[in-house]
C-alpha positions as CSV (number, residue, x, y, z in Angstrom):
1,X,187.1,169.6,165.2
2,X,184.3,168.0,162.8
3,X,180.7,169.2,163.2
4,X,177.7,168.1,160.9
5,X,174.6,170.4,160.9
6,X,172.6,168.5,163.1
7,X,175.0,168.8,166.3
8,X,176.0,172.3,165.3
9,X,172.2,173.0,165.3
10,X,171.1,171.1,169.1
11,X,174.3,172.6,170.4
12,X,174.5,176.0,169.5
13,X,170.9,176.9,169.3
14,X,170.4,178.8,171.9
15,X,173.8,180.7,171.4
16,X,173.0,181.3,168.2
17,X,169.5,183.0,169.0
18,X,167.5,183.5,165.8
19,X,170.2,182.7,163.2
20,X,169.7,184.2,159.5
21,X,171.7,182.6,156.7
22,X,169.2,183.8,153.6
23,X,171.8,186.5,152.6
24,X,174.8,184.6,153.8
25,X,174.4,181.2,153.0
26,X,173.5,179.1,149.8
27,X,171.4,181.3,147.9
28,X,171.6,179.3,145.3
29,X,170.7,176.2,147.4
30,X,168.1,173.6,145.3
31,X,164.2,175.1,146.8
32,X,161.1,173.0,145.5
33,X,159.3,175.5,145.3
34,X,158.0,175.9,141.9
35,X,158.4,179.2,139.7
36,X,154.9,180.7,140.3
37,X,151.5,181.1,138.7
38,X,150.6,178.8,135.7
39,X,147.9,180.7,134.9
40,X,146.7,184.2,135.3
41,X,145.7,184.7,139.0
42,X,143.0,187.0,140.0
43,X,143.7,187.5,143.3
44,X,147.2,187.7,145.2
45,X,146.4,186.9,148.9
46,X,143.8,185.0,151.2
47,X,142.7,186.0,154.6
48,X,140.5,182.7,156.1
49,X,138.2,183.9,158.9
50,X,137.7,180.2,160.3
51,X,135.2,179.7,162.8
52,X,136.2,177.3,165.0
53,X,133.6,174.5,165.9
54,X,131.1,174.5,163.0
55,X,128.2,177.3,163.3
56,X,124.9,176.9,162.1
57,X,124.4,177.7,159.0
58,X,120.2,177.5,159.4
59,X,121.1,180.5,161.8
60,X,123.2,182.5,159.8
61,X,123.0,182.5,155.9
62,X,120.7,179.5,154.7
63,X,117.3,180.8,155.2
64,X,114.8,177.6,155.4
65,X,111.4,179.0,155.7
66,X,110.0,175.5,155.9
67,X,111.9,174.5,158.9
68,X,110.5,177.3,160.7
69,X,107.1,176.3,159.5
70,X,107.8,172.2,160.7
71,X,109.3,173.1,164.1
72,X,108.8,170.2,166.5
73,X,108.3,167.7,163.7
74,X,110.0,164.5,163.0
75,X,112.2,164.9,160.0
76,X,110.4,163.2,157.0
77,X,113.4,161.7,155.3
78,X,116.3,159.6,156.6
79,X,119.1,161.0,158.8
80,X,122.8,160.4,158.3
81,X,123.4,156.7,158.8
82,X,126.1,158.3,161.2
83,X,126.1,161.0,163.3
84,X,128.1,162.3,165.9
85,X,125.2,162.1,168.6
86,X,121.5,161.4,168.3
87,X,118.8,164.4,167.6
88,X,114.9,164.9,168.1
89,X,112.7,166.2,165.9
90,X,113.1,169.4,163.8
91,X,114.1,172.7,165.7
92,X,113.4,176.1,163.9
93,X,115.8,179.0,163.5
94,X,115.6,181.3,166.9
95,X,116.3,184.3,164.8
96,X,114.4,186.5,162.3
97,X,115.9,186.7,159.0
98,X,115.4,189.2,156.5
99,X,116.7,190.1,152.8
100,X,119.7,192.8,152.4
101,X,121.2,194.6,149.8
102,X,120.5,194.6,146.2
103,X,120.7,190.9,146.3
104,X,118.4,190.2,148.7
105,X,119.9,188.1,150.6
106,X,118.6,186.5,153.2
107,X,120.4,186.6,156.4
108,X,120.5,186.4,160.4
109,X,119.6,189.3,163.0
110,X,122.6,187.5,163.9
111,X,124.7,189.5,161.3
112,X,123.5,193.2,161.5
113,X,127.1,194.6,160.5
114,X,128.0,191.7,158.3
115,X,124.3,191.8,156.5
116,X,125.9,195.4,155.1
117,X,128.1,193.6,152.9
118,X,126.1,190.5,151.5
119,X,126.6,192.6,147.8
120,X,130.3,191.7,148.3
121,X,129.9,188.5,148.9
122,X,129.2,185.1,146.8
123,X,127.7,182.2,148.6
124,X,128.2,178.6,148.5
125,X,125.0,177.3,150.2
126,X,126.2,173.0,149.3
127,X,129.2,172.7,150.9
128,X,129.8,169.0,152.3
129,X,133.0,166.8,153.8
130,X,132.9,163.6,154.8
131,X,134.0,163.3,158.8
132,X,131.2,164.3,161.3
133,X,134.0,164.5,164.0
134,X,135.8,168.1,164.4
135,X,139.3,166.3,164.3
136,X,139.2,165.1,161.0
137,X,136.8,167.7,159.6
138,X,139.6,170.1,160.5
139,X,142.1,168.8,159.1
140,X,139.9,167.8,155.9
141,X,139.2,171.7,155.6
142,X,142.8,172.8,156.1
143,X,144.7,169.9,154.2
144,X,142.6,168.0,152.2
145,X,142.7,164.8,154.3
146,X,141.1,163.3,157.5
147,X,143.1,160.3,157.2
148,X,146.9,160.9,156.5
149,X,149.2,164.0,157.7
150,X,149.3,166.3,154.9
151,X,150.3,169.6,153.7
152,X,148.1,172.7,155.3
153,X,146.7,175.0,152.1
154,X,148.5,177.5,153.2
155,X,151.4,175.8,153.2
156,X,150.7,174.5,149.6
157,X,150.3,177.9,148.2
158,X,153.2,179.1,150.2
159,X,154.9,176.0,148.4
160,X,153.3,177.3,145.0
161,X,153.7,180.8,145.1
162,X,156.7,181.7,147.6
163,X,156.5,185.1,149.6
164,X,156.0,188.4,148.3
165,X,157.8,189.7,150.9
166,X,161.0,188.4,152.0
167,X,161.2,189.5,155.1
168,X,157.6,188.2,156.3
169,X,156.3,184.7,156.1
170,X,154.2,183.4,153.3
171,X,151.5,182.3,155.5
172,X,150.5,183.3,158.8
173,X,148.2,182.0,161.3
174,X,146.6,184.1,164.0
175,X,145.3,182.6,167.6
176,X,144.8,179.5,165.7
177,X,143.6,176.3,168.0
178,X,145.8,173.7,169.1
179,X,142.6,171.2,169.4
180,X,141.8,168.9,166.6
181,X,144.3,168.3,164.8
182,X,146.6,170.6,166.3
183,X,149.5,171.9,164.2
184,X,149.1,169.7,161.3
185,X,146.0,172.6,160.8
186,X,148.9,175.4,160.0
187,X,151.5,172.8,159.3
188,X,153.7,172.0,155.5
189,X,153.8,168.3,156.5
190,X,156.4,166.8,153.8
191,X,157.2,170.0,152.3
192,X,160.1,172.1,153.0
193,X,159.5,173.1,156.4
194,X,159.9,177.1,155.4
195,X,156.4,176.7,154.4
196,X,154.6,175.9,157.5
197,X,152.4,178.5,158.9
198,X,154.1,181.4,161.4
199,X,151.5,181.3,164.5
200,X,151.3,184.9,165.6
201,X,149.2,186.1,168.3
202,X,146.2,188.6,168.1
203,X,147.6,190.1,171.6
204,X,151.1,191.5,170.0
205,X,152.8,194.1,172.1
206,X,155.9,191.4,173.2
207,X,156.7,191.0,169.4
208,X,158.9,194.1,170.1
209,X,161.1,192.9,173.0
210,X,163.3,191.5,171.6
211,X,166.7,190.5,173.8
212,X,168.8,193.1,174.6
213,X,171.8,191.4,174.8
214,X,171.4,189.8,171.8
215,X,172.8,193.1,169.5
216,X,172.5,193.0,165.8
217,X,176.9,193.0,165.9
218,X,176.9,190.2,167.9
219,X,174.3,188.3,165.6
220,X,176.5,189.1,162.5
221,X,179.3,187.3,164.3
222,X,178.0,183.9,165.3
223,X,176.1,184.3,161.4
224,X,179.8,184.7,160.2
225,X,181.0,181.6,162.1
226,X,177.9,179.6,161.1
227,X,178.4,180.3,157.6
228,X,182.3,178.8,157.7
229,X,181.4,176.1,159.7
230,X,178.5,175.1,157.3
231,X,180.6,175.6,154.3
232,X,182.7,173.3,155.4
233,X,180.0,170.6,156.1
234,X,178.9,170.8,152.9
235,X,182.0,170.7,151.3
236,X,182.7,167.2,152.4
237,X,178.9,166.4,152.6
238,X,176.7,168.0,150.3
239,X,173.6,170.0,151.2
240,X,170.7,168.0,153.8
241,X,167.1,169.1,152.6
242,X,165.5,169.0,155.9
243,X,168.3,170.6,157.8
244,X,168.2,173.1,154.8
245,X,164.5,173.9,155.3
246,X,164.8,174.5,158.9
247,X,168.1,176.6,158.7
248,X,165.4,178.8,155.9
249,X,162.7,178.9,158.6
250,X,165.5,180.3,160.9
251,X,166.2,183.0,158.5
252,X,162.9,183.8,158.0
253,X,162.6,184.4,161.6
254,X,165.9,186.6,161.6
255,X,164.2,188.6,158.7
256,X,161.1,189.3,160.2
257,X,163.2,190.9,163.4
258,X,163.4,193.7,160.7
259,X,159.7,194.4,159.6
260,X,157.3,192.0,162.1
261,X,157.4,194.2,165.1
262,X,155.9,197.4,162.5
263,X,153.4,195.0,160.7
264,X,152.1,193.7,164.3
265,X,152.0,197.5,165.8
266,X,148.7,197.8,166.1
267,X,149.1,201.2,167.7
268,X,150.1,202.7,164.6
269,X,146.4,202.7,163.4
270,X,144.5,205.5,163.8
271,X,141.5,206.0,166.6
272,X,139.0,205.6,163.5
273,X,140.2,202.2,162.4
274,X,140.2,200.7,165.8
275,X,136.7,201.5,166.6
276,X,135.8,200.2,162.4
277,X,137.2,196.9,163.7
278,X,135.6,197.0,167.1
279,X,139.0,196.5,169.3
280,X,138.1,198.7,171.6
281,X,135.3,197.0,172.9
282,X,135.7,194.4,175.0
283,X,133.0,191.8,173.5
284,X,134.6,192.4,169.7
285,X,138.2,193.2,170.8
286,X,139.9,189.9,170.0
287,X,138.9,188.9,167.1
288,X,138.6,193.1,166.2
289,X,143.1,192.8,167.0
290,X,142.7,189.8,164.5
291,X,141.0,191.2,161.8
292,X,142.7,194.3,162.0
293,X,146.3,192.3,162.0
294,X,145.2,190.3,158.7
295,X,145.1,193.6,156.9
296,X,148.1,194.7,157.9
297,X,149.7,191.7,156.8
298,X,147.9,191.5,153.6
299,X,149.0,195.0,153.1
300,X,153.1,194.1,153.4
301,X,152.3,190.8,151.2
302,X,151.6,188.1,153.3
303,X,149.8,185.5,150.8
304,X,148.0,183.1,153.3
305,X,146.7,184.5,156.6
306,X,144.2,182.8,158.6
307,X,142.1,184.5,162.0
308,X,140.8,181.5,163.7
309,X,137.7,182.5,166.2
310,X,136.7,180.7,169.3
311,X,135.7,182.2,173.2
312,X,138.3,180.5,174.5
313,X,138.8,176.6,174.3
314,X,135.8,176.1,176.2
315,X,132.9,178.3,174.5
316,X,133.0,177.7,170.6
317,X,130.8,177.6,167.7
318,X,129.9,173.8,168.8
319,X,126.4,174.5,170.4
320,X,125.6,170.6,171.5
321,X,123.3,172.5,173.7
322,X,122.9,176.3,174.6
323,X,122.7,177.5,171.2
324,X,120.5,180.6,172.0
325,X,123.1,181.7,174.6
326,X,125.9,181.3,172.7
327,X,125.9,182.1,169.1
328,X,124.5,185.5,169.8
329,X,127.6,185.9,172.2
330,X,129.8,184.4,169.2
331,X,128.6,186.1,166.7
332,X,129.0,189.9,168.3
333,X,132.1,188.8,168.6
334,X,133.1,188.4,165.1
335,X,130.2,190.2,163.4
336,X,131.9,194.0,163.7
337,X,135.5,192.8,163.4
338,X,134.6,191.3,159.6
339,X,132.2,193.9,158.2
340,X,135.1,196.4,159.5
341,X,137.9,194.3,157.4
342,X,135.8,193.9,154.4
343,X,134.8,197.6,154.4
344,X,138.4,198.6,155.2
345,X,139.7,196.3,152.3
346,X,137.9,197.6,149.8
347,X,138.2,201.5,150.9
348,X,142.3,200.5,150.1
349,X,141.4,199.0,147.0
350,X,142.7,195.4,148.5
351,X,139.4,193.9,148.1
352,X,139.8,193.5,144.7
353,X,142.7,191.5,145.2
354,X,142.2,189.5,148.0
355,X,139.8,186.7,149.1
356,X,138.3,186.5,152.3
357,X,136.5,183.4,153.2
358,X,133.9,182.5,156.4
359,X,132.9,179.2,157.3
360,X,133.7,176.5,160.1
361,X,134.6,172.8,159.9
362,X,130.6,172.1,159.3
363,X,127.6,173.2,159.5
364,X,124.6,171.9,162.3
365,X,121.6,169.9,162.2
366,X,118.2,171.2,161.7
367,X,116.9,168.8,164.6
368,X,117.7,169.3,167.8
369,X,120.1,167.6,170.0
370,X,118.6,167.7,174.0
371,X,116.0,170.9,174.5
372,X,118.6,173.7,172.8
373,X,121.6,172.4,170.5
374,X,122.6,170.9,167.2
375,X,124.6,168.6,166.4
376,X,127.6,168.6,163.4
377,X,126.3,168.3,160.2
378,X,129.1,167.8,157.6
379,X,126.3,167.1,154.9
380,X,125.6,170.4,153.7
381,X,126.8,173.7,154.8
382,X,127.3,177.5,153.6
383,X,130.3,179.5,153.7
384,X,131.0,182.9,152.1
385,X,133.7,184.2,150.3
386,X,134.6,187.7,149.2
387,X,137.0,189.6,146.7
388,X,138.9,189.7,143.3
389,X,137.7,186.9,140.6
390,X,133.7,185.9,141.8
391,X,130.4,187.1,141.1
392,X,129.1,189.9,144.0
393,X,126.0,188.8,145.2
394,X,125.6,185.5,144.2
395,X,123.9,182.3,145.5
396,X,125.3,178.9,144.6
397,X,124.5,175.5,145.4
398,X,121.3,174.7,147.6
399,X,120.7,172.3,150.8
400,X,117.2,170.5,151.0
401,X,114.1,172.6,152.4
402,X,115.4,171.2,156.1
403,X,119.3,172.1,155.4
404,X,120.7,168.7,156.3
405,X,122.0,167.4,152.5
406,X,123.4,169.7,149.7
407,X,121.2,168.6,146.6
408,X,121.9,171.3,144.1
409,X,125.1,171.7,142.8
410,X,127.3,170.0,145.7
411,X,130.6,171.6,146.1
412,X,133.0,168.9,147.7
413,X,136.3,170.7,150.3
414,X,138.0,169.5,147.3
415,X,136.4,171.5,145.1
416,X,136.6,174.7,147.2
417,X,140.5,174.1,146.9
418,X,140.2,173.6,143.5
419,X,138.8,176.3,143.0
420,X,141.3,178.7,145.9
421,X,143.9,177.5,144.0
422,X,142.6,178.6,140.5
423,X,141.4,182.4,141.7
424,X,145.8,181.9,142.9
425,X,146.5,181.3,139.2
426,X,147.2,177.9,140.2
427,X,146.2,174.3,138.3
428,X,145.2,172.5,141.3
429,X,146.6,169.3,139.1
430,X,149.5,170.7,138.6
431,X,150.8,171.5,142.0
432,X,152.3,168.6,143.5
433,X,155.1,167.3,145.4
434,X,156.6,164.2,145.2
435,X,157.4,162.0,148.1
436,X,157.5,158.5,148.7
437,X,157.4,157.6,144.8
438,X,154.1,159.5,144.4
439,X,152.7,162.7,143.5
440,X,150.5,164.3,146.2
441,X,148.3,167.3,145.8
442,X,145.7,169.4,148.0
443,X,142.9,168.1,146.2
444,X,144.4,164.3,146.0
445,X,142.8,163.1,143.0
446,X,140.0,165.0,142.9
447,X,138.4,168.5,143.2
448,X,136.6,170.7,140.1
449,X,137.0,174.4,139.7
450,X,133.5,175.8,140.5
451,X,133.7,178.2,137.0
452,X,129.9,179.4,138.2
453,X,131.0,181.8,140.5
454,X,133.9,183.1,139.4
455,X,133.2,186.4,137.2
């Protein structure tokens, strides 16, 4: 009887559970993936701590003084020629800031736990895209691209870098949304499909049930008959890259039968670190199992692991209206969870190593949509990032007095995967795949390193 992969694979799937070739099968089979760093990286992994829906930044990190002072005024420049919805006149900050740490940095009442850290931190206050709509400002944030269907960046540095671990993924993605984008957020697009993300789950405990009847003997068989059976296809047919790919995504999920269900175990952490990360409370317990799960994986040498945060699909960082309910209830949420990672990172000595990044899709406006809301603002924006390879403390980049434009040195999405990619010890020009006769890229044709806050 003839088989090609394809039937072999719709047929027998389900017989064949979770099948695992990566010791068995081609090792030396062609990978694109290219040999590693071109340069020398100062950090080895990424945890992104994405908030889902845009927060404000005027309410969190990007102090404007003179918006507090113009509340209920008309804004005294132009407004985006679009915008998602229509706004009144200027709305001030609800919340008291005041400066922290040896920095002074300014920062939100919001923030009391994360405000301990803001000496860890280096800030990029001009942060801009160019889609006022969550769909494509999602995926222009996680691929480079609101237009076409393109690699995720973790995917690309999977791509770039492979796994440090070969029995975990390269890139894992926790409670991430299926909104807006969907799976092309976590996904390798034209890549080899090994390098998609793995979406994991912050509530864990079923990782470990895994099917009785479905012994590790009785695996080794159907692996032994796959292997003859593909051998033989590809005897008479030569290797099929896409088949290939997914056969290496089905190993990877045989290999991670070996060491997932420990790295997930949250119960192996002691009382102590459960009540750093908060996941024993029920306000901070979600995004507390997230947090606390992006260590552990960081830890075993996971390179890209994302935490995305929303209350539900329903309540998320997108306050059109309700804004003093909500981002107080948002930000408990998350506040504890992060200032327990970054403290726990750097009492392992990971910190130094790792990059944590905060920020949403975009930013909101400084005037108000309806009595209490605001609406996206994609024009300038802050986000945070902390670890190995940038200046501690630091302020870069500036929106106007109002915070609706960057106007000091503008940092571009491009730029901030530019610049990812560098801290990676990876030329951002020089990691490309080709595929259609052309040579794509995260950053497309653009994107600079931002060299003024690295240290």
């Amino acid at each position: 009887m003839s088989f090609n992969r394809r039937q072999l694979l719709q047929n027998a799937a389900a017989g064949f559970a979770i099948p695992a070739l990566s010791q068995l099968l081609y090792s030396q089979s062609a990978t694109a993936t290219p040999s590693g760093p071109t340069q020398t990286p100062k950090i080895k992994r990424v945890i992104f701590l994405f908030m889902y829906g845009g927060p404000s930044s005027i309410d969190t990190f990007d102090y404007k003084p003179q918006l507090q002072k113009d509340h209920g005024k008309p804004l005294p420049f132009d407004k985006p020629r679009i915008q998602f919805r229509p706004t009144k006149n200027l709305f001030a900050s609800p919340w008291e800031f005041r400066q922290f740490g040896e920095s002074g940095t300014w920062a939100s009442e919001l923030f009391p736990y994360v405000s301990q850290h803001v000496d860890k931190m280096t800030f990029v206050h001009s942060l801009h895209g160019s889609n006022a709509a969550h769909g494509g400002a999602l995926l222009k944030i996680h691929t480079g691209s609101d237009t076409f269907v393109r690699p995720s960046m973790g995917a690309w540095i999977s791509y770039g870098l492979g796994s440090e671990n070969s029995n975990l993924p390269a890139f894992v993605t926790i409670d991430p949304t299926l909104n807006h984008g969907g799976v092309q957020n976590f996904g390798a697009s034209f890549l080899p499909a090994q390098h998609q993300g793995v979406r994991v789950f912050g509530k864990v405990p079923t990782i470990n049930d895994l099917d009785p009847s479905s012994t590790r003997s009785l695996q080794s068989g159907k692996l032994d008959l796959l292997r003859e059976l593909n051998q033989h296809q590809f005897s008479g047919l030569g290797a099929n890259g896409v088949l290939d790919a997914r056969i290496r995504s089905f190993e990877l999920a045989f290999s991670m039968q070996r060491e997932a269900p420990e790295a997930l175990d949250l119960e192996a952490e002691s009382k102590a670190t459960h009540q750093l990360y908060g996941t024993g409370d029920k306000q901070t317990a979600a995004f507390g199992r997230q947090c606390l799960l992006a260590r552990r994986l960081t830890e075993r040498g996971v390179r890209f692991i994302q935490c995305t945060h929303r209350e539900g699909e329903s309540i998320t960082w997108d306050d059109h209206s309700n804004l003093i309910k909500h981002h107080p209830k948002l930000a408990t949420a998350v506040d504890k969870p992060i200032a327990g990672l970054l403290a726990d990172l750097h009492a392992r000595g990971l910190l130094d190593e790792t990059l944590v990044m905060w920020g949403g899709e975009f930013g909101r406006t400084p005037t108000a949509e309806g009595n209490d809301g605001r609406d996206h603002n994609p024009h300038g924006f802050t986000w945070w990032l902390a670890g190995g390879g940038l200046k501690p403390g630091f302020h870069f980049g500036e929106t106007d007095d109002y915070g609706y434009y960057a106007v000091k040195d503008r940092v571009h999405i491009h730029d901030l995967h530019a610049t990812l990619l560098h801290l990676m010890g990876i030329d951002h020009q020089r990691l490309t795949y080709r595929y259609n006769g052309r040579d794509f890229r995260l950053t497309d044709v653009q994107g600079r390193v931002v060299h003024e806050i690295l240290s």
